[in-house]
FITOR-898991 format. One line per 3 residues: number of its first residue (from 0); their letters; for each residue y, x, z of C-alpha. Coordinates in steps of 0.5 Angstrom, whole numbers. Example, Ala and Ser with C-alpha at 12.3 -4.5 7.8 and 13.67 -1.06 7.14 Angstrom:
0) AS) -9 25 16 ~ -2 27 14 .
END
This chain:
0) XXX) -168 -382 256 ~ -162 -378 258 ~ -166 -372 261 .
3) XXX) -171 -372 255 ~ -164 -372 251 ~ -161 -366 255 .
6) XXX) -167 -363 254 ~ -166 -363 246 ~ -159 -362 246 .
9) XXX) -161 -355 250 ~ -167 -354 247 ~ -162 -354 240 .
12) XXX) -157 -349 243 ~ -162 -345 244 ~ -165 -344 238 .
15) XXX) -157 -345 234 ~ -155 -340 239 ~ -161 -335 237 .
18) XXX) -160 -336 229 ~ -153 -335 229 ~ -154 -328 233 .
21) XXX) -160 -326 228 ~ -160 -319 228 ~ -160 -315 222 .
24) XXX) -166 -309 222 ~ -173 -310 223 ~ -173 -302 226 .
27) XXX) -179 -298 228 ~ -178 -292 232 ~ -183 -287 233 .
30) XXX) -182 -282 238 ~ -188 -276 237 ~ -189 -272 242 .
33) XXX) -194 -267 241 ~ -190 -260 241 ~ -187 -262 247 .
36) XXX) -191 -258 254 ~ -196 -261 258 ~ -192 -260 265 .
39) XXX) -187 -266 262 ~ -190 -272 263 ~ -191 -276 257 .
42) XXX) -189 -283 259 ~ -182 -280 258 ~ -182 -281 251 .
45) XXX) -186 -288 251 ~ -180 -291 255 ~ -175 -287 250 .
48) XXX) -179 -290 244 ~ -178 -297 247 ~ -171 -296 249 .
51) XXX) -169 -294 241 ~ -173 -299 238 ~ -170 -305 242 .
54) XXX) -163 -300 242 ~ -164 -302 233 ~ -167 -309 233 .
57) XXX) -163 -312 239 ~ -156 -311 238 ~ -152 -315 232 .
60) XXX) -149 -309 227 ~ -146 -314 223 ~ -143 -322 224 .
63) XXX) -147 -324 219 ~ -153 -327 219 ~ -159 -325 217 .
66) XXX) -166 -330 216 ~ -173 -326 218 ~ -174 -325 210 .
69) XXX) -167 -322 209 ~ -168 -317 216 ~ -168 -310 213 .
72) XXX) -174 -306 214 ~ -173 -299 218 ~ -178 -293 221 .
75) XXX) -175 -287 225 ~ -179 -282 226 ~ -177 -278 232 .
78) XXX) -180 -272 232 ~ -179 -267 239 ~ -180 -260 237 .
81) XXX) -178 -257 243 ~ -174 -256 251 ~ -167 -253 250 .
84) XXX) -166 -254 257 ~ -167 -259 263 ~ -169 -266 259 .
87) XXX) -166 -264 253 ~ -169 -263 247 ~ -169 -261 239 .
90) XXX) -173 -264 234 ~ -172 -268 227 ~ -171 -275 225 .
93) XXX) -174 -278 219 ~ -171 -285 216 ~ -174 -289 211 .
96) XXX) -171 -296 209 ~ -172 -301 204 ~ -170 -308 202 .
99) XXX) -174 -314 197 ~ -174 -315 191 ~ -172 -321 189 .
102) XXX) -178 -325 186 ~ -183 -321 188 ~ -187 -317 194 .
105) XXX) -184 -311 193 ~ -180 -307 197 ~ -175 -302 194 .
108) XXX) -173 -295 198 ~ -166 -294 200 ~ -167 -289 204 .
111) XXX) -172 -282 205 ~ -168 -277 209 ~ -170 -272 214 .
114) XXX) -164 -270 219 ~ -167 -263 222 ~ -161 -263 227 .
117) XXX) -162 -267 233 ~ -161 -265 240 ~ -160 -270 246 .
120) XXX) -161 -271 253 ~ -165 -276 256 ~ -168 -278 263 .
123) XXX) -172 -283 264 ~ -170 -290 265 ~ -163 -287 263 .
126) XXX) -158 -293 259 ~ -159 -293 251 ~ -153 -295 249 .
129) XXX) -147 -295 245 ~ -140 -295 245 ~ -136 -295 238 .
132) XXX) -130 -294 241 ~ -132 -288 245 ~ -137 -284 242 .
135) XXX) -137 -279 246 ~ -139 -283 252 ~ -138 -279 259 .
138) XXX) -144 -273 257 ~ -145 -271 249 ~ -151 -270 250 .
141) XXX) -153 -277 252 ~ -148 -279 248 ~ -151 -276 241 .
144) XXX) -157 -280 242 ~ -154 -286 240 ~ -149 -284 236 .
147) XXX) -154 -281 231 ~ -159 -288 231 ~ -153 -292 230 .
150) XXX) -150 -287 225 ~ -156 -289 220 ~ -156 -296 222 .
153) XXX) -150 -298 219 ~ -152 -293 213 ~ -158 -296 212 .
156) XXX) -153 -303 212 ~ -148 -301 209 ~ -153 -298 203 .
159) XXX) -157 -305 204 ~ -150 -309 203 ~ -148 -304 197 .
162) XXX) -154 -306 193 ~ -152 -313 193 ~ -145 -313 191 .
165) XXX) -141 -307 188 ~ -138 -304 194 ~ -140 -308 199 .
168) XXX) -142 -304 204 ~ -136 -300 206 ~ -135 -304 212 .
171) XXX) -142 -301 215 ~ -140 -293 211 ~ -133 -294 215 .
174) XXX) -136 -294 222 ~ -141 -289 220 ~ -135 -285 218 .
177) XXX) -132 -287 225 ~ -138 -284 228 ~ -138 -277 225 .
180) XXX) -130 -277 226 ~ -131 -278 234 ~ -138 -275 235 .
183) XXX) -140 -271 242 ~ -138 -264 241 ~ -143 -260 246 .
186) XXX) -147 -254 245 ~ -154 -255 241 ~ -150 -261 238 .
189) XXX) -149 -260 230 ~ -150 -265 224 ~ -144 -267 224 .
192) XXX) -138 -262 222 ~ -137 -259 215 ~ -139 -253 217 .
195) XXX) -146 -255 219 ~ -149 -255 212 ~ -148 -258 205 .
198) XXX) -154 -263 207 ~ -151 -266 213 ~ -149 -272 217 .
201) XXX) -143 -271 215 ~ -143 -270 207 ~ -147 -276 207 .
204) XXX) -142 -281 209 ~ -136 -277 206 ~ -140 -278 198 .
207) XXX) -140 -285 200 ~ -134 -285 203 ~ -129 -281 198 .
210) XXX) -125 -285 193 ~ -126 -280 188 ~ -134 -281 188 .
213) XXX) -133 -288 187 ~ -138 -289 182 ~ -143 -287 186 .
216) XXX) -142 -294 189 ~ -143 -297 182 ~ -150 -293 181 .
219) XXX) -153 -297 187 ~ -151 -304 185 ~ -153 -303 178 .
222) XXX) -160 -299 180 ~ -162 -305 185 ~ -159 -311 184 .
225) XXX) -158 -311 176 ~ -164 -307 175 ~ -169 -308 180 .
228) XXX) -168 -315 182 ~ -168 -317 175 ~ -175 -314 173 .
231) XXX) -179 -321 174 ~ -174 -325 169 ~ -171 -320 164 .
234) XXX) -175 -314 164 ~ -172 -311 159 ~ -165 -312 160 .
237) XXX) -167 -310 167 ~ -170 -302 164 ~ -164 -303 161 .
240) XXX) -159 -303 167 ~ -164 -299 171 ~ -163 -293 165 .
243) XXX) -155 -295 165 ~ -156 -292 173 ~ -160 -287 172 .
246) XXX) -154 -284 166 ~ -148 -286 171 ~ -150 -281 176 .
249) XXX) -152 -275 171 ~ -145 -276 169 ~ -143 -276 177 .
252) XXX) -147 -270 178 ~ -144 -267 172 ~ -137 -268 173 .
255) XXX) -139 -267 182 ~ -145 -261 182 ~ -148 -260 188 .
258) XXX) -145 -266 192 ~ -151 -269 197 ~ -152 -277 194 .
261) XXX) -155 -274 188 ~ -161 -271 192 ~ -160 -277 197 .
264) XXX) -161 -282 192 ~ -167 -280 187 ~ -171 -278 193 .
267) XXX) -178 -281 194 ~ -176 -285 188 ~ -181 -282 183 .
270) XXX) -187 -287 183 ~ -182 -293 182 ~ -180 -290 176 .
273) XXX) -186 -289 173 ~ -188 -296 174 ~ -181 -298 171 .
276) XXX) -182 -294 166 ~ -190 -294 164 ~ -188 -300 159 .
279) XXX) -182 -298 156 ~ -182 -297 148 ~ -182 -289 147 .
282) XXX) -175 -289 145 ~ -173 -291 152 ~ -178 -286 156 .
285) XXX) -176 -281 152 ~ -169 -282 154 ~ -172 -283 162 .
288) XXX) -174 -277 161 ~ -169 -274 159 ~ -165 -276 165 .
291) XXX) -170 -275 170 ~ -170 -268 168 ~ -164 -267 170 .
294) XXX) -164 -270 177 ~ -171 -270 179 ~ -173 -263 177 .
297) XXX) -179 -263 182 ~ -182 -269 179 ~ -181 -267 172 .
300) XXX) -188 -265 170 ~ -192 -272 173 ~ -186 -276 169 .
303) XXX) -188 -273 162 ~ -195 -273 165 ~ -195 -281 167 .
306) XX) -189 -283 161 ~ -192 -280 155 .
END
């Protein structure tokens, strides 16, 4: 009787103590391979791929906890496009993010975006780790591998937790201003410094990060959690709330014009729209129009098409 008890009582542990450390992503990397000569064996990249993907989904980005239904659902689409010298390689990454919504299957985008700055060394087998602490680790090059996936999964948190609750996710932005701030330094790496670009690495998290663009804050929170979350109960007051952000960030990008998150945030959100707004009365889709004429300049012609 004692033993079947010691058996429960570890069985039990063992079940709190996997609960209590529920991660938060339920991350899918894909690394492709394709342009990448023959003469490198490709089992190379299958190891890296699993490496990332246990990389993302095993280590605890938070200290909350997350139920299975609440992890928020990631693809990395590592694509290597070329060898700049021995075991280090160029190529892009794309990253796509999304969150439920409340009552409902459907998972809303919180993030589309393709960094075309990757550079990093890898050999196979080699540890994929990451230190917040030291950044930059003992090889740059090494090192920026994991700065890069660890940069986009605190933004893909922090992005998730600012959706629910206004500013919620400042925490997460924090840490990723923190990499951007001690990122590896090497030749071939760039994505990191201001002038890298204006669509970088580095503009991304200073938008969210900047006291100045607080409003951007504000625009999530209305957009996700008193838009979205609350089409099934209250459609019409949640159009209402959703129009409420499309009207605060053009008021943002007329005040900041050029700033990186307008892009960033209407990105792959055309078909939602228009899902969102089939049903509106004619005033209301004509004012959608408006604004969407405005942010979403390359969709403008299937938002009149589909909206009127």
């Amino acid at each position: 009787m004692m033993y079947r008890s010691l058996i429960l009582t570890l069985l039990l542990s063992f079940c709190l103590s996997n609960f209590l450390n529920a991660q938060e992503l339920r991350a899918k990397v894909t690394v492709v391979s394709s342009r990448i000569p023959s003469t490198v064996d490709k089992k190379i990249f299958t190891t890296l791929q699993t490496q990332l993907n246990n990389f993302l989904n095993n280590r605890k980005w938070t200290k909350d906890v997350f139920n299975e239904n609440e992890k928020i659902v990631c693809n990395f689409l590592l694509n290597l496009e070329s060898i700049v010298e021995q075991d280090v390689y160029k190529g892009s990454l794309t990253i796509q993010a999304a969150r439920p919504v409340f009552n409902s299957s459907y998972q809303a985008a919180l993030l589309n975006y393709m960094d075309a700055d990757i550079a990093f060394k890898y050999v196979e087998y080699q540890p994929v780790e990451f230190n917040e602490s030291r950044v930059q680790g003992s090889d740059a090059l090494v090192a920026n591998l994991t700065a890069i996936f660890a940069y986009y999964a605190n933004m893909i948190i922090g992005l998730d937790y600012d959706s629910f609750s206004p500013k919620g996710g400042q925490p997460f932005f924090q840490k990723a201003q923190n990499i951007v701030n001690n990122a590896p330094e090497a030749k071939n790496i760039s994505g990191w410094r201001v002038f890298d670009g204006l669509r970088n690495r580095y503009f991304l998290v200073e938008n969210l990060m900047n006291t100045k663009y607080n409003l951007v804050h504000d625009v999530i929170y209305t957009y996700y959690r008193q838009g979205l979350d609350k089409m099934y109960e209250a459609e019409k007051d949640a159009r209402g709330n959703i129009l409420k952000a499309l009207s605060q960030i053009q008021s943002f990008n007329k005040d900041n014009p050029n700033t990186m998150f307008v892009q960033f945030f209407m990105q792959s959100k055309s078909t939602e729209l228009i899902g969102i707004f089939k049903n509106a009365e004619p005033l209301e889709k004509n004012k959608a129009i408006d604004l969407l004429s405005l942010l979403d300049i390359a969709n403008l012609a299937k938002y009149k098409e589909q909206l009127r």
